[in-house]
N, C-alpha and C positions, 0 to 999 in steps of 0.2 A: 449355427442352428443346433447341431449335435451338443454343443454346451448348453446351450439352454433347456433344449431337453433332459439330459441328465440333472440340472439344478434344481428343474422342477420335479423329478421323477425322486429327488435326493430327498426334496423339501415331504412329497405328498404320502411315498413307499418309506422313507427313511433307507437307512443303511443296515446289512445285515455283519455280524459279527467274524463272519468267514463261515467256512462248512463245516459240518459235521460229519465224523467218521460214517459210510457206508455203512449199515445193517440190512441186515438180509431178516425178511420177515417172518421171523422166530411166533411170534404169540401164535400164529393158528396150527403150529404143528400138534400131533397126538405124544402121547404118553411113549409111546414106540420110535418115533420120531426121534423126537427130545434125548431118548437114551441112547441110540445108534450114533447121533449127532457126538454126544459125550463121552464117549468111548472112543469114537475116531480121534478126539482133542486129547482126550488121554493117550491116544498111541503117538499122535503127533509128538507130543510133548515127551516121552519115551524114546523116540527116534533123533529127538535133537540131543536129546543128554547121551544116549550110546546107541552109535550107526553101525548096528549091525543089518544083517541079511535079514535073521528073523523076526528083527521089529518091523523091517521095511517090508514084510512080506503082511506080519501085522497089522500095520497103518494100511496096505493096499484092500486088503481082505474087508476092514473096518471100513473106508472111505466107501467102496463098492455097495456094501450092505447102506450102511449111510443114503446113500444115492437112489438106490434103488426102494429104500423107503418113504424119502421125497417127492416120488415119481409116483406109491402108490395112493 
């Protein structure tokens, strides 16, 4: 029974391609948003090329402001 269901559900839904990457719902952020967001991606990206203290202090300061603009 379970086969036949899927056959039919194959023939009427079709088949899908696989998933698509996760996004996180970017278009209704603000202008403030948007920049806090791109800054933090810039420190990230600063902190994978050279692991210091002060970029990782950085990236935290950034991600925090980030978050807390999310929120507002």
């Amino acid at each position: 029974m379970a086969s036949s269901i899927r056959k039919v559900a194959k023939e009427i839904l079709g088949e899908s391609k696989g998933f698509a990457p996760h996004q996180k719902e970017s278009w209704w952020w603000n202008e403030e948003v948007q920049t806090k967001v791109k800054a933090k991606k810039e420190c990230c990206k600063t902190i994978f090329k050279d692991r210091t203290d002060e970029n990782g202090e950085r990236y935290r300061i950034a991600k925090q402001e980030a978050k807390k603009a999310m929120r507002s």
